[in-house]
C-alpha positions in Angstrom: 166.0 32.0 142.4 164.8 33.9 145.5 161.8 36.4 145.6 161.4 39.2 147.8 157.9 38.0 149.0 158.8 34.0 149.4 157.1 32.4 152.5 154.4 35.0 152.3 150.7 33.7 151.9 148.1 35.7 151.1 144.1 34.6 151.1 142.4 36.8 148.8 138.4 36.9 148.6 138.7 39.5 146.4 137.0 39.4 142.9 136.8 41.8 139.5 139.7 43.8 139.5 141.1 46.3 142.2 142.0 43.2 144.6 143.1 40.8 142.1 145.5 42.8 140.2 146.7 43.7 144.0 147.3 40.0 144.7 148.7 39.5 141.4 151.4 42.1 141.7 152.3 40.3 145.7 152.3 36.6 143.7 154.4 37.9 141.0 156.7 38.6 143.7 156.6 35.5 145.1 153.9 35.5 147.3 151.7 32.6 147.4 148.2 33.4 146.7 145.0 31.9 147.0 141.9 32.6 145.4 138.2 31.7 147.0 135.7 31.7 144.6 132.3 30.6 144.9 131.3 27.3 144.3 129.5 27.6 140.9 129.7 31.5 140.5 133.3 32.0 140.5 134.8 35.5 140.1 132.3 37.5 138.0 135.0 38.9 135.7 135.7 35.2 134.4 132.7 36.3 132.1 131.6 39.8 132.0 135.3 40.4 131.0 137.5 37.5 130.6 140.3 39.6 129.2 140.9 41.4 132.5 140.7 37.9 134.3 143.5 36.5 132.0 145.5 39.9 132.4 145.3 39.9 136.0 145.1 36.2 138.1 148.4 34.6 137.0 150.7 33.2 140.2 147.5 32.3 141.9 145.5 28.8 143.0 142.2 29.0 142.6 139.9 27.6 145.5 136.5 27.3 145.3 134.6 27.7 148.8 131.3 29.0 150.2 131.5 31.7 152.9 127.9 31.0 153.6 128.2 28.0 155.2 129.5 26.6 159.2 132.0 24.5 157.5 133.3 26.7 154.5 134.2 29.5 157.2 136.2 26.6 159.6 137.8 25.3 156.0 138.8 29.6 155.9 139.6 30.0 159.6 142.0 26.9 159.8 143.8 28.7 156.5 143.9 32.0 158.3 146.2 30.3 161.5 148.8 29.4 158.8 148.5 32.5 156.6 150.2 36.5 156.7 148.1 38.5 154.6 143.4 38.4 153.9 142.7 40.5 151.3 139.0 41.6 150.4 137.2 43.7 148.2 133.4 43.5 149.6 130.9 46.2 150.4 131.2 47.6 153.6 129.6 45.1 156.4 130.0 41.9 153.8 132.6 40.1 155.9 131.1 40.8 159.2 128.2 39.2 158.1 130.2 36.0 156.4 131.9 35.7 160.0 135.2 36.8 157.9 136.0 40.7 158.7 139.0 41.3 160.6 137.5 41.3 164.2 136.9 37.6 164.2 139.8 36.5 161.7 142.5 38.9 164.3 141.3 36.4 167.3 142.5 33.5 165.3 145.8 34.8 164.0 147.0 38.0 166.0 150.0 38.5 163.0 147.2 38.3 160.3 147.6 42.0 158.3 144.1 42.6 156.7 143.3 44.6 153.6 139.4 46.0 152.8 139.4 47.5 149.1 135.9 49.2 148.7 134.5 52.5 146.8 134.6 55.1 149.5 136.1 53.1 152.4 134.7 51.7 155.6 133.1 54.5 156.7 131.7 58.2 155.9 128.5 59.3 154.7 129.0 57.2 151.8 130.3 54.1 153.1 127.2 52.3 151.8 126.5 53.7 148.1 127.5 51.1 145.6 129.9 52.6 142.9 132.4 52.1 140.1 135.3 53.7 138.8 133.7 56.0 137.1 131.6 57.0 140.2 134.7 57.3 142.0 136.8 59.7 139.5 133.6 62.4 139.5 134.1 62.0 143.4 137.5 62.7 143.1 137.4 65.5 140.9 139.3 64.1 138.3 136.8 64.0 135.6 136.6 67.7 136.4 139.8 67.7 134.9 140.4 68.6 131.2 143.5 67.2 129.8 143.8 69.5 126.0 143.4 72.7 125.5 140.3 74.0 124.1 138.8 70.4 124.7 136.2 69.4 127.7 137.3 66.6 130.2 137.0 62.9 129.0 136.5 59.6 130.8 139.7 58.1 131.0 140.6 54.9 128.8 141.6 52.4 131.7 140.1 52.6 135.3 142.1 55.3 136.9 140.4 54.5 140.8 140.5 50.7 140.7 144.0 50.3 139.4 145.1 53.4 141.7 143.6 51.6 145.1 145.3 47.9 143.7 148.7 50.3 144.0 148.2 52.1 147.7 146.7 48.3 148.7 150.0 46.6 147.7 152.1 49.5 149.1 150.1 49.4 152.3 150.2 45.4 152.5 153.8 45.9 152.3 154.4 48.5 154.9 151.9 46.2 157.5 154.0 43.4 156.6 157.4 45.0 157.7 155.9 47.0 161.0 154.6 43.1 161.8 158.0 42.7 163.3 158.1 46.0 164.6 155.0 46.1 166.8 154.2 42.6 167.4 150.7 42.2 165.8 149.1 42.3 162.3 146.8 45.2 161.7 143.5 46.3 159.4 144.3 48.3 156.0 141.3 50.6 154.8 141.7 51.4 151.3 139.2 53.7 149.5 139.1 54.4 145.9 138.0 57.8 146.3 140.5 58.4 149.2 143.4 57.7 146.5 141.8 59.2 143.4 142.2 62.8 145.9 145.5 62.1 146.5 146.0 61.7 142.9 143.8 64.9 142.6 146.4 67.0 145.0 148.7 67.8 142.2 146.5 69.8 140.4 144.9 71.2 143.7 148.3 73.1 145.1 146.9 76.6 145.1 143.5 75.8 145.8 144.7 73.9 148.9 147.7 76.4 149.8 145.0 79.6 149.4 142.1 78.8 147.9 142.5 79.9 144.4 140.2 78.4 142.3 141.3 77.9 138.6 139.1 78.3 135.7 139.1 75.7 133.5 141.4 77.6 130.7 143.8 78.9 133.8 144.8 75.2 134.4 148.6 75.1 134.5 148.6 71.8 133.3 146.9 72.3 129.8 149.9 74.3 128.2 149.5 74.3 124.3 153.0 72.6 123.6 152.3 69.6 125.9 149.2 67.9 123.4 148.6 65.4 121.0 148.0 66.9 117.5 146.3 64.5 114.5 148.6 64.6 111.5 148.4 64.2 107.4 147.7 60.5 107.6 145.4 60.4 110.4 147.6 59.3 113.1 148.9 61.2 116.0 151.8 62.0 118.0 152.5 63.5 121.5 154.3 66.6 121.9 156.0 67.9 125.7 157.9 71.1 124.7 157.2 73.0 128.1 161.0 74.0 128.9 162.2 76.9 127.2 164.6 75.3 124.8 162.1 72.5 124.1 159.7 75.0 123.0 162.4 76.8 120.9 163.0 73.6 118.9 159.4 72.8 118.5 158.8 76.1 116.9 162.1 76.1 114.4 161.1 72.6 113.5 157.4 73.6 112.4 158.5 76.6 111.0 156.7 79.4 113.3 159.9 80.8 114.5 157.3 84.2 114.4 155.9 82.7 117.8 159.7 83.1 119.1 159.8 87.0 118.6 156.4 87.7 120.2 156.5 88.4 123.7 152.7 87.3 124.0 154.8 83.6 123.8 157.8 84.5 125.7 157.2 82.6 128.6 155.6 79.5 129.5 152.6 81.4 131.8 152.6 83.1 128.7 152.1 80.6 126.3 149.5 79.2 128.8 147.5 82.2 129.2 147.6 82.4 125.2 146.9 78.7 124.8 144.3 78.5 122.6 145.2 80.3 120.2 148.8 78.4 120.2 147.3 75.5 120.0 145.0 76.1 116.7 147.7 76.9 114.9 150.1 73.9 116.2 147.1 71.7 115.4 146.9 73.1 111.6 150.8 72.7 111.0 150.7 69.2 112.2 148.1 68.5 109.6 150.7 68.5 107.3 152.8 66.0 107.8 152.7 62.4 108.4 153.1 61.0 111.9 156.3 59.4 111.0 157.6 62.6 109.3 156.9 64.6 112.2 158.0 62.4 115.0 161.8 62.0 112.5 161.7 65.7 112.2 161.4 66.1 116.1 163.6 63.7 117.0 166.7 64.9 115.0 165.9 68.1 117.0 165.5 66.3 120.1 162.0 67.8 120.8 160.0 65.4 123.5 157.9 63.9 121.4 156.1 60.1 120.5 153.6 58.2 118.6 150.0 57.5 120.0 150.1 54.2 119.7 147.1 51.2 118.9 147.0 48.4 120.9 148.5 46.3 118.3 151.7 49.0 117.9 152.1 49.2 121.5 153.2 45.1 122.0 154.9 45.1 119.0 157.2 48.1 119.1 160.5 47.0 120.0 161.7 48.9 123.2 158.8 47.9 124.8 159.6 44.1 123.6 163.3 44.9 124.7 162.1 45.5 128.2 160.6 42.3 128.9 156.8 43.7 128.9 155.3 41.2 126.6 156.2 37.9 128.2 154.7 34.4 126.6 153.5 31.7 128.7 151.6 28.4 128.2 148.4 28.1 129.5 146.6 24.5 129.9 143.4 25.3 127.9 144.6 27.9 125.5 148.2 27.6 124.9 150.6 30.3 124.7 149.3 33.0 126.1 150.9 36.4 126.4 151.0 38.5 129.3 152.4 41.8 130.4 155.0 41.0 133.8 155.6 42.8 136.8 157.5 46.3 135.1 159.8 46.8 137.9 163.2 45.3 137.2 165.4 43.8 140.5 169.0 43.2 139.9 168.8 40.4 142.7 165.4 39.2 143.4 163.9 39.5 139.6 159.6 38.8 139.9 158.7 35.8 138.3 155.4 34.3 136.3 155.3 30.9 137.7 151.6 29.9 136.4 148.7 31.2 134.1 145.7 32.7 135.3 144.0 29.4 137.1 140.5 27.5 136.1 138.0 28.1 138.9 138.7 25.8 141.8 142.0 24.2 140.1 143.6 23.9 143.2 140.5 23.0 145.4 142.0 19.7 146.4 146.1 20.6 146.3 145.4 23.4 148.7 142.9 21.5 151.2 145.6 18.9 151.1 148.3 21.1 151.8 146.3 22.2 155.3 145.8 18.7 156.2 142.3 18.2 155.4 142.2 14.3 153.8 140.7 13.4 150.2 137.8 11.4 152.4 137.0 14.6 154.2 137.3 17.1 150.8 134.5 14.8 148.8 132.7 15.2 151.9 132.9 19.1 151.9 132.4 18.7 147.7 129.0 16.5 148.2 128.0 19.5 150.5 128.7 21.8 148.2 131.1 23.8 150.4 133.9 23.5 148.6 
């Protein structure tokens, strides 16, 4: 079976999570990716959090090789002549001082496309102040951002700014790799968290940006009262997304307020915004009367947008997500089968592919050095110097 990115190699001295789960997405694809890791440190996630190293490193060989020393950067430079794409995810200034950055690794290879994932990019007034996602989302404006009615912002469950720079890095890894036969010549990728979190950000911005209105926080025109998850009888909760008219007419017939249909304080849908609160109380007290599974049948048979919010455990086990292919089993070395969630984009053609389990740190030390023509004399060499 062909994939779309076969004959592609990517070098990625990336660690954590916005670069790997970039790389991963390219390998699943059918890149060929390899991982540096420190010799004896690895990538820190492997501990802090193994779960999103498992979830995020399959389709890769893992390399273990020290920047820091004369021979570990000739071991890297002799990989970059026979390689498309270095990927990175340092502080600002790290790989110049490794002898890695772009400058030095675009005089080797001319066609290498280079990618820098950091907080706030490569330069700016913030350039150098370290970060996470969180840092990066109050940056953004995001956490700014409430996302009920009558309820303060909240931190968001998964990390909005790394996964969201992981996305623009493949996109833009992508694009460099198809102008490479356009123009000749590789070129350098900046990606900032920040700079994609106010992308993200633009969609609630229009009028501010278009005329500098400034909403108040209950003026938001996202937070309308029928697009909310309400708790119901048993505890649980559902997801509600009656914002067209007839939506909303359904909604109301199903929970019995077919009173809010004959009051023109609710007749429209800037209506029922600027009147959102007290919509919403009284949505949130009828739902407290049913179960979640009463409710979502009710809603359904009217065809009112609608769902379950779902626990981890209900969200691999429900059965169109199964259907689609999300929960994929694999076998892993050390710990067996092992489940992971694929690549969600389906090709009709060139389908992406699991080909190998999240690696052990420096699995393919010696298959990789081999494949570049290094000997096994001259590897136990680099191995007794602790370079590789």
């Amino acid at each position: 079976m062909t994939l779309p990115l076969e004959g592609i190699r990517i070098l990625d001295l990336s660690r954590l999570l916005p670069g790997p789960y970039c790389s991963m997405l390219l390998g699943d694809l059918g890149a060929e990716v390899i991982k540096f890791e420190q010799p004896g440190v690895g990538d820190y996630v492997r501990e802090m959090i193994p779960e999103i190293f498992m979830s995020v490193n399959r389709n890769k060989k893992s390399v273990t090789l020290s920047l820091k020393s004369d021979k570990g950067k000739e071991v890297f430079y002799r990989m970059v002549e026979k390689s498309d794409v270095v990927l990175e995810g340092f502080s600002p200034g790290v790989t110049e001082r490794l002898g890695v950055d772009y400058g030095k690794v675009s005089k080797i290879n001319p066609m290498i496309v280079y990618c820098s994932i950091s907080g706030f990019g490569q330069d700016g007034p913030y350039r150098d102040i370290p970060g996470h996602d969180i840092n990066y989302l109050g940056v953004g404006g995001i956490l700014s951002l409430p996302g009920r009615v009558g309820e303060p912002p909240a931190k968001p469950g998964i990390p909005v700014g790394d996964l969201s720079s992981s996305m623009f890095a493949t996109v833009s890894i992508l694009a460099a790799l198809m102008a490479r036969d356009k123009i000749g010549k590789g070129q350098y990728i900046d990606v900032s968290m920040t700079d994609g979190i106010v992308s993200w950000m633009s969609v609630r911005a229009g009028g501010y940006l278009a005329g500098g209105d400034i909403p108040t926080v209950t003026e938001m025109g996202h937070l309308s009262p029928a697009n909310d998850i309400f708790e119901t009888k048993d505890g649980k909760k559902v997801t509600v997304g009656a914002l067209e008219e007839h939506f909303w007419e359904s909604l109301c017939k199903v929970l019995g307020l077919e009173e809010f249909l004959n009051n023109t304080r609710y007749s429209t849908h800037r209506k029922r915004i600027e009147n959102g609160k007290e919509i919403s109380e009284k949505l949130r007290s009828v739902f407290l009367k049913k179960t979640r599974d009463e409710w979502l049948k009710e809603m359904n048979d009217a065809r009112v947008p609608c769902g379950p919010v779902y626990t981890m455990e209900e969200v691999f086990s429900d059965p169109h997500i199964i259907h689609r292919g999300l929960v994929r089993e694999i076998d892993d070395l050390k710990l067996g089968k092992i489940k992971q969630v694929p690549f969600p984009v389906k090709f009709s053609e060139t389908p992406a592919e699991i080909k190998s389990p999240p690696p052990g740190m420096g699995e393919h030390t010696e298959e990789v050095l081999l494949a570049f023509g290094y000997s096994k004399e001259e590897i136990e060499d680099l191995r007794r110097e602790n370079v590789v």
